[in-house]
N, C-alpha and C positions, 0 to 999 in steps of 0.2 A: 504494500500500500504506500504510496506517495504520500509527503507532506503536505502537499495540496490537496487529497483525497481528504487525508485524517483529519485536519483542520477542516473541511467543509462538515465532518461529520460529529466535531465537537459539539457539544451543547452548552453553550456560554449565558451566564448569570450575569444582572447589571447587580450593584450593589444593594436598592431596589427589591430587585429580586431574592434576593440572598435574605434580607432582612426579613421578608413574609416569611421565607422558608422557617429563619430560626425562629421566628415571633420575638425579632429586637426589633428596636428602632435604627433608620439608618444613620443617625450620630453613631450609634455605636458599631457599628459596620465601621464608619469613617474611622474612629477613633482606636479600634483593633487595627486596621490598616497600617495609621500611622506609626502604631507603638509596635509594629510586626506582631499582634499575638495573633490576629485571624488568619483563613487561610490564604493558600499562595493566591496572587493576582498578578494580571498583564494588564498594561495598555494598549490598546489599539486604537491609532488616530485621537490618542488624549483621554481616551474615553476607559474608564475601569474596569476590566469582566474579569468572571471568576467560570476557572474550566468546571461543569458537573464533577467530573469523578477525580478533583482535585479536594472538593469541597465536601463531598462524601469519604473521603480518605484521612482529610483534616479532621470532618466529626467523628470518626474511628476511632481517633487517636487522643480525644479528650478525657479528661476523666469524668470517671461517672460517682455519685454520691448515695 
């Protein structure tokens, strides 16, 4: 599979998105970003997305209580 393939077949999150998912507010999306505790992100064209199955790998690996 070509890096062009795989990248069309990612499934990318706006930060938006990510924040419905965890049920936060996106301050704190912004604010895990900036301190690097959330998960990995890219920009493209300025703009912030988070890969699906980076962000499922990230909540993997949290602790649970």
């Amino acid at each position: 599979m070509t890096a062009e393939v795989e990248s069309a077949e990612t499934h990318w999150l706006t930060s938006d998105d990510l924040a419905r998912l965890l049920q936060v507010k996106p301050g704190t999306i912004a604010n895990w970003r900036t301190s690097h505790k959330g998960p990995p992100f890219v920009r493209i064209g300025g703009f912030v997305r988070y890969r699906s199955d980076a962000v499922r790998s990230w909540i993997e690996t949290q602790p649970t209580t």
